[in-house]
C-alpha positions in Angstrom: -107.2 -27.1 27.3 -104.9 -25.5 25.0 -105.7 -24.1 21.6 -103.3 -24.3 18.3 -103.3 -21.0 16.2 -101.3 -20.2 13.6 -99.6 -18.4 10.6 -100.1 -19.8 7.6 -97.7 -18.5 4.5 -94.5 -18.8 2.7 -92.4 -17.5 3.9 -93.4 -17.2 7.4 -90.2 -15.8 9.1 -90.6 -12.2 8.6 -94.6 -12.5 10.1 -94.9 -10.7 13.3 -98.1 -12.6 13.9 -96.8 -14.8 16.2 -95.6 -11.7 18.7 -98.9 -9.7 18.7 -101.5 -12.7 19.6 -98.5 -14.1 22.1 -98.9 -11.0 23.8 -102.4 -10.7 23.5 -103.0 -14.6 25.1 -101.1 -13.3 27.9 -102.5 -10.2 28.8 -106.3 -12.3 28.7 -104.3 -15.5 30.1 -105.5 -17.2 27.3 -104.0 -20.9 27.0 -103.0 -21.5 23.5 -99.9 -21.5 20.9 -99.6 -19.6 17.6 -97.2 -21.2 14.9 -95.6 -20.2 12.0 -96.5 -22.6 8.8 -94.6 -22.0 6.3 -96.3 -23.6 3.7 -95.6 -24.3 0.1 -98.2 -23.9 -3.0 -97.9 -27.5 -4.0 -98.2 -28.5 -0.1 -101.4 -25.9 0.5 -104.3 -29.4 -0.1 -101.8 -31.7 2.4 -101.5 -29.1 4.8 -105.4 -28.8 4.9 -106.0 -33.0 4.7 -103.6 -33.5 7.8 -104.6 -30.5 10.1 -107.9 -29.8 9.2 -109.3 -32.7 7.6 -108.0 -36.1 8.8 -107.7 -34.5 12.2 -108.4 -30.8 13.8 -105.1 -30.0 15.1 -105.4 -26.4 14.7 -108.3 -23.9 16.1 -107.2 -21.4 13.4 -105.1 -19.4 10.8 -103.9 -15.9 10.0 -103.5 -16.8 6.4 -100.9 -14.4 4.2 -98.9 -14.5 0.6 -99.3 -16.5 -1.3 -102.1 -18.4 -0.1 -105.3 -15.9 0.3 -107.1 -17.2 -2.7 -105.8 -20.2 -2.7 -107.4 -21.1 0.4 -111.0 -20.7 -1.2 -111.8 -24.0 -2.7 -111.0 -26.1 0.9 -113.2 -24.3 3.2 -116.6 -25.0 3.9 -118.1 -21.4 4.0 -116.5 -18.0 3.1 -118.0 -15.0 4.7 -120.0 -12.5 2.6 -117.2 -9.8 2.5 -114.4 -12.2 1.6 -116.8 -13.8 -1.4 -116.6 -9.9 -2.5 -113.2 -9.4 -2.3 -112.2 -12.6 -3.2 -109.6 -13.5 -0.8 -109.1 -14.9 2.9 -106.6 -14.0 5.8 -108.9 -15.8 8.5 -109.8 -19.1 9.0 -111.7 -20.6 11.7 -113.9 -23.1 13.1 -117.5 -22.6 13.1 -119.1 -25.7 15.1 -118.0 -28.5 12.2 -117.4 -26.6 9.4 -114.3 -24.8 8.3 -114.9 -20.9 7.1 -113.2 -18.2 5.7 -113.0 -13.9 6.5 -111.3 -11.2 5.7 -110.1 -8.4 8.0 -107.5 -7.3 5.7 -110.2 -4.7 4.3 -111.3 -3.3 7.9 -107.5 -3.2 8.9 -107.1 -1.1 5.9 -109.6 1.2 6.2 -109.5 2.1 9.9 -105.8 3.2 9.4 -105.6 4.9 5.8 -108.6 7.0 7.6 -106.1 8.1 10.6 -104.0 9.9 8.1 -106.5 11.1 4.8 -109.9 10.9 3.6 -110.2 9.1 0.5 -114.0 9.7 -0.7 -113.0 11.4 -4.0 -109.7 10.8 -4.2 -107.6 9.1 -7.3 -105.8 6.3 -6.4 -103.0 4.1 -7.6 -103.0 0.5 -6.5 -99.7 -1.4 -7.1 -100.4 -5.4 -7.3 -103.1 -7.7 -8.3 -103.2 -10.4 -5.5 -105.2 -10.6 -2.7 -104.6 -7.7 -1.0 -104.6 -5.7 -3.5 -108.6 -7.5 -3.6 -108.6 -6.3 -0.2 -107.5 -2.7 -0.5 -110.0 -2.0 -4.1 -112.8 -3.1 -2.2 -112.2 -0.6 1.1 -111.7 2.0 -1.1 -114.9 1.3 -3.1 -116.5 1.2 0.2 -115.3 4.3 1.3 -116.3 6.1 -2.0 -112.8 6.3 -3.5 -113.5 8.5 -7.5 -111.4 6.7 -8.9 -108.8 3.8 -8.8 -106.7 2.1 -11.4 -104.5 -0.5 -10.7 -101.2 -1.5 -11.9 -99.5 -4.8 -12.1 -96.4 -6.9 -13.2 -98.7 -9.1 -15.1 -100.9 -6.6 -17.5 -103.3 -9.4 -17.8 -104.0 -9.8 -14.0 -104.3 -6.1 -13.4 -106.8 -6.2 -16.4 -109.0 -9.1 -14.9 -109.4 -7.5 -11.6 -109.9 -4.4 -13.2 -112.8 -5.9 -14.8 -113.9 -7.4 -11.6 -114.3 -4.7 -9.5 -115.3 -2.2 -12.1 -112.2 0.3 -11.8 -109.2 0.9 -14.1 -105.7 -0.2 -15.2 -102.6 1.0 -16.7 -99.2 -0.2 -17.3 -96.4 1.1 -15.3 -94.8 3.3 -18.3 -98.5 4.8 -18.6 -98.0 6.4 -15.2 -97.9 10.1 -14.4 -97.8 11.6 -10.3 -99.8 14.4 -11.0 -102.7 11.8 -12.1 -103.1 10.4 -8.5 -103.3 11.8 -4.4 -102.7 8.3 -2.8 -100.4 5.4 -3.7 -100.3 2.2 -2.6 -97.9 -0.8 -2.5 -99.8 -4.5 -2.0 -96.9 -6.6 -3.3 -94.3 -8.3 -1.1 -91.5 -5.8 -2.9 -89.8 -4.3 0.0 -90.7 -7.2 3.0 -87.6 -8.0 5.4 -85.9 -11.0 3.0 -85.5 -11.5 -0.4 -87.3 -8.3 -1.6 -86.4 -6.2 0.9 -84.1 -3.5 -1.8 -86.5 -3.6 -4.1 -89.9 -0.9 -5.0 -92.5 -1.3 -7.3 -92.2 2.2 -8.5 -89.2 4.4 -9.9 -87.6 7.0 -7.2 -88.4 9.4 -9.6 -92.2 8.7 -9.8 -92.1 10.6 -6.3 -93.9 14.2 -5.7 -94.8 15.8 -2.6 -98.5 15.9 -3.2 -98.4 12.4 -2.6 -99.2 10.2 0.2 -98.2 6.6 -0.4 -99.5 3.8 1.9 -97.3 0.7 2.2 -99.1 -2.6 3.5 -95.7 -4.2 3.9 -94.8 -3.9 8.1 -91.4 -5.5 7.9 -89.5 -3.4 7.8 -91.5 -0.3 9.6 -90.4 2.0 6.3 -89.9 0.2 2.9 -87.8 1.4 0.5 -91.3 2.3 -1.7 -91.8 4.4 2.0 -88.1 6.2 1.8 -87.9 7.0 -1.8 -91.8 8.7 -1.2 -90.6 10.6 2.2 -87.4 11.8 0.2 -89.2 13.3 -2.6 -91.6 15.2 0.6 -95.0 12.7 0.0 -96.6 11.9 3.5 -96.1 8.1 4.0 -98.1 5.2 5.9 -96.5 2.4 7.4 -98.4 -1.0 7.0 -97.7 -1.7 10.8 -101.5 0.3 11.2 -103.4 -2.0 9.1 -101.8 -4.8 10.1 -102.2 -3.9 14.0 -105.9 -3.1 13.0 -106.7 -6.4 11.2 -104.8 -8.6 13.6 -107.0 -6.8 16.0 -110.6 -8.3 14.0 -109.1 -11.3 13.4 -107.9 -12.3 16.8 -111.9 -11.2 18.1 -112.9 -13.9 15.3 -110.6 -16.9 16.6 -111.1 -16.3 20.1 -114.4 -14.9 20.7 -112.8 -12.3 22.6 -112.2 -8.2 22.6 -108.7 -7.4 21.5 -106.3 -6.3 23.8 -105.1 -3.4 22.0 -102.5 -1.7 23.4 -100.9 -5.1 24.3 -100.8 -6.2 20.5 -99.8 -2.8 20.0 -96.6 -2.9 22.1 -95.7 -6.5 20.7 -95.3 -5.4 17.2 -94.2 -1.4 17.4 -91.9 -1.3 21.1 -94.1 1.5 22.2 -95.3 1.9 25.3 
């Protein structure tokens, strides 16, 4: 019998989701699909009614912008890390009832530590959604001094400030030599609308940096070019997003990871 997975976001188009389990259900001859649902806001609670409610017509979700909090309210449980961080990217079934993870954190982690250590480290944490939730609860995990975040919307930056007990400054309130690691969690940059744009000036840039992009498509952002031109060590989101592709597939299909095979799909490495 064959199993219905899926990506659920809007837009969907640029997800690479869709390659990387693909490959992955082949290499473990696994029978089953995965989608792309692009899925408005105001269509989030019909999406839900129709494919998980009235009927179960899909076995599970990679859930992306804009929809990792939104998700909350309709599930049934929410694991205990994703209550902390306060967003979803996974949801499956357990027996009857509908629940919620998150693997963004893990996926974060396991490749910021491939390239620096950040137990006391300052860091700069650009966006206020839920990856940025994601991203400020690794690095409190992983002992991070400190962390102030910076958003479009001062008032959002200044909740989850207040949330997870770290800082916030505007964006004119920024200085380089304040911070070691900068990271990007909006969708500025993404293959598509945003794909010219930075959250940050060129001229923010100093090669004492490292700055860590979470956006995969494309492989370097313009966030990623403007840091590399000014000498800073970048990190392409491709890492994290190989690495918490990697948890979340184990959590859909009760089954190991191919690695290199998921690997292959989204990089065209051997």
């Amino acid at each position: 019998m064959s199993s219905t997975f899926g990506i659920l976001a809007f837009p969907a188009a640029h997800s690479r989701s869709p390659e990387m389990y693909l490959a992955a259900f082949q290499q473990l001859k696994i029978t089953a699909s995965f989608e792309r649902y692009a899925i408005a806001p105001p269509e989030l609670n019909t999406f839900f009614d129709q494919n998980f409610r009235t009927a179960r017509k899909i076995d599970g979700l990679a859930v992306s912008i804009p929809h990792k909090e939104a998700v909350i309210p309709l599930l049934d449980m929410i694991e205990s890390a994703a209550q902390k961080i306060g967003a979803v990217n996974t949801v499956y079934w357990q027996e009857d009832k509908l629940c919620g993870a998150n693997t963004d954190a893990i996926g974060f982690s396991q490749a910021l530590r491939e390239h620096f250590e950040v137990e006391g480290q300052k860091v700069l944490v650009l966006g206020a959604g839920g990856a940025a939730r994601a991203v400020i609860y690794a690095l409190l995990q992983d002992r991070a001094d400190q962390i102030i975040i910076v958003n479009r919307s001062v008032e959002k930056a200044r909740e989850l400030a207040r949330e997870f007990g770290v800082q916030w400054k505007t964006l004119e309130d920024l200085r380089p030599e304040e911070y070691e690691l900068v990271i990007n969690t909006t969708p500025l940059g993404m293959t598509g609308a945003h794909e010219e744009e930075s959250p940050l000036p060129a001229d923010f840039w100093r090669a004492h940096l490292t700055a860590f992009d979470i956006v995969y498509t494309p492989r370097k952002t313009k966030f990623l070019r403007e840091a590399e031109a000014a000498g800073a060590q970048i990190i392409s989101g491709e890492k994290m997003f190989l690495y918490q592709g990697m948890a979340q597939f184990e959590i859909l299909t009760e089954q190991k990871a191919p690695r290199e095979a998921m690997k292959k799909a989204i990089t065209n490495e051997e």
